[in-house]
N, C-alpha and C positions, 0 to 999 in steps of 0.2 A: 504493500500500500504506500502511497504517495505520503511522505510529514506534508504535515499542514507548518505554511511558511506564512509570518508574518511581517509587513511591510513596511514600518515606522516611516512616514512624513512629514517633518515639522512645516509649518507655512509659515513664513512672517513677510508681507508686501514682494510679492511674488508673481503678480499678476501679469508680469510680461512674460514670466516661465511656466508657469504652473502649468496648461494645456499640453506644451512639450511633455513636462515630468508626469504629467499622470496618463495620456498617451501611451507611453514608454511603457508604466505597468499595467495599464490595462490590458494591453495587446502580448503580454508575455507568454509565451509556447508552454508554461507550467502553469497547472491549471489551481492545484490546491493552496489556493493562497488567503489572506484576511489582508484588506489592505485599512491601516489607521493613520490618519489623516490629522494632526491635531493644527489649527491656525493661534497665532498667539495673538489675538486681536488687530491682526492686521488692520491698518487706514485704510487699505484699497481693499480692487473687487477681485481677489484672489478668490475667496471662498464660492462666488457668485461663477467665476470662470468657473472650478473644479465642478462645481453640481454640474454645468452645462454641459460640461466635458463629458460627463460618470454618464450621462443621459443616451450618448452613443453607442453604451456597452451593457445591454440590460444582463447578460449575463453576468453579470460581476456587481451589480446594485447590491445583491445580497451579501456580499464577501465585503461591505465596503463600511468604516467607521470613519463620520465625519464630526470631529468634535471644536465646538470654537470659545475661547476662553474669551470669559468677560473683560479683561483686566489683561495687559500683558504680564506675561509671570516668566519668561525669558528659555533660552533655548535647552537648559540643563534641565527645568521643570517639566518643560514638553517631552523631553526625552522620558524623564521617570514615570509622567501621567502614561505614556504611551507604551512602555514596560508595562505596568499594571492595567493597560489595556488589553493584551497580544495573551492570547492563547495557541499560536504556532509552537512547533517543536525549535525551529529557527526562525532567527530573527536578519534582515535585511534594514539598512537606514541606506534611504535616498534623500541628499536634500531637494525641496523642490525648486531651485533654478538650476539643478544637475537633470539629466536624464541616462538611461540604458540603454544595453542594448535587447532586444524583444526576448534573446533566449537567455538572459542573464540569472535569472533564478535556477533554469531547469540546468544550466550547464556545474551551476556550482554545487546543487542537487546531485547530480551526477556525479562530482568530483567528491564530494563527500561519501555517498554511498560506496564507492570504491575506498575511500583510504580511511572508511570510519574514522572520519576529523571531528573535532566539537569548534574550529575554523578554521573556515576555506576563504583565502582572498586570491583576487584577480586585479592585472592590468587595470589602468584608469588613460582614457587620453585627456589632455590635460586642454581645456579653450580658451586660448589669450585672446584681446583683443586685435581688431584687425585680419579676424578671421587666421591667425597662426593656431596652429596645437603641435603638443607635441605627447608620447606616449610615457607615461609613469610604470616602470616596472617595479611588480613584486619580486622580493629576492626567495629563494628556495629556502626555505628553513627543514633544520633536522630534525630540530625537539622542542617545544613552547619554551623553555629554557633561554635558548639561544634569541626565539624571536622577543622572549622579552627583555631580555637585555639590549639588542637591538633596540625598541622603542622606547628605551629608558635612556638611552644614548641619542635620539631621535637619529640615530643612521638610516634611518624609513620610516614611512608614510608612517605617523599615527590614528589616524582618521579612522573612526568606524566603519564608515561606507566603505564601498568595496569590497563587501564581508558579507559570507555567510558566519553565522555564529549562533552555537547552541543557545536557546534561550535560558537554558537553567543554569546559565553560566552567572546571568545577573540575577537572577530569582535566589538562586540556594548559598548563594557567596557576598548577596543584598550589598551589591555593588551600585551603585546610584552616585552620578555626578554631582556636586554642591553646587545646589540650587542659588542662583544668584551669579555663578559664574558661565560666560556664554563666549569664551574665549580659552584655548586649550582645554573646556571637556572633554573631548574627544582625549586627549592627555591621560586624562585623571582614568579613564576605564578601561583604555585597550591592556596597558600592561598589567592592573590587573586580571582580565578576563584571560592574556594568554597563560601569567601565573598560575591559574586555575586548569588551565585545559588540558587535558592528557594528549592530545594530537594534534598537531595543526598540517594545512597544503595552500601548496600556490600553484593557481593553470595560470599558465601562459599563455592567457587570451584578453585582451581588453573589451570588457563588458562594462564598463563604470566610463558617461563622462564627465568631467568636473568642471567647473564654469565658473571661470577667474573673472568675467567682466562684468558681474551684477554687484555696481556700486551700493545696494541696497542691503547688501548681507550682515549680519551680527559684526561680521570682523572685518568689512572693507574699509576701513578708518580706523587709523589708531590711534589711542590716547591713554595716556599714563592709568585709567579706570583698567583700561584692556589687560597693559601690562605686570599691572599688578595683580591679574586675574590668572595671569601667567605663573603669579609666583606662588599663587594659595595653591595653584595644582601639582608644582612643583613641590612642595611642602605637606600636601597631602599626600602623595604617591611617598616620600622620605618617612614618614612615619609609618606608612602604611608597611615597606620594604622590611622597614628598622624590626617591627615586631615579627615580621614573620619569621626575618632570621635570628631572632633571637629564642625564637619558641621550636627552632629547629633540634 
């Protein structure tokens, strides 16, 4: 039997992407999926696009949670709301001004059932402005070991996306970003999720693409708020590291 995969989307003013990215998952060759949608009270008419969009694809209306917060509550809260949303076996995060490729779930489906991984990451091609890209490779890892040290060193991507990843990786290890910070979360959870995992793979296929030119995003501006957001997760992963080896 197919796991049931669930789809994390956060929205925040996204309305010139949003149709692309939900596009991208609607049309995916892997059929068992939950797709959850949270917007964090976006200004625009992101959420108004996605119903529109969902409208094309009556097969998938029922696979589909669209939840919109009163209040912005920022990108690390939508991440844990939409954990405690998902009842897939894996978990997938697309941002929405990224999109996929159509067979992107079922190939890392694949890649998993073969090398019974708890994660699978794949190739990203990366879109600058001016219409350049260029392709982001995953490197081969041998043992979660090594890839977490890798991304405690940031020698590679730390970014969730790109990732298939067992969901009870953050359910039974209550792994959750700190709420309030929307800049290196992505930081605060991969190293630990790979310190949890018995197996990880990387295909060498780029399925994931990442979209550098929406001035609109959590992180497209920096300012000393950001970078200081940089250091609690830095500071969190240190202590986090400290006890584990110390209970070793």
């Amino acid at each position: 039997m197919n796991p049931l995969v669930s789809i994390g989307v956060p929205i925040y003013n996204v309305e010139s992407y949003i149709e692309r990215c939900a596009r991208s998952l609607f049309e995916q060759t892997y059929t068992n999926i939950e797709y959850v949608f949270i917007d964090d009270n976006s200004p625009d008419h992101s959420i108004e696009i996605l119903k529109t969009t969902l409208e094309d694809y009556p097969d998938r209306i029922q696979q589909v949670k669209i939840i919109r917060e009163s209040v912005n509550i920022g990108l690390s809260a939508v991440r844990n709301k939409a954990v405690s949303m998902m009842s897939g076996e894996f978990v997938i995060w697309v941002d929405s001004d990224d999109f996929v490729e159509l067979d992107m779930t079922e190939k890392l489906i694949n890649a998993q059932r073969k090398n019974d991984a708890d994660i699978v990451t794949c190739n990203t091609v990366v879109h600058l402005p001016k219409g350049k890209t260029y392709t982001m490779f995953s490197p081969i890892y041998t043992t979660p070991k090594e890839m977490t040290l890798q991304l405690l060193r940031k020698k590679v991507p730390v970014s969730v996306w790109a990732r298939l990843i067992r969901l009870c990786l953050y359910v039974d290890n209550a792994i959750q970003p700190i709420e309030g910070i929307n800049n290196a979360e992505d930081y605060q959870q991969m190293p630990r999720l790979t310190f949890y995992a018995q197996k990880v793979y990387s295909i060498n296929d780029a399925l994931y693409h990442y979209n550098c030119t929406n001035i609109n995003s959590y992180t497209a501006t920096y300012s000393p708020k950001l970078a200081e957001q940089v250091m609690l997760s830095v500071n969190l992963l240190e202590s986090f590291f400290k006890i584990k080896i110390l209970s070793i």
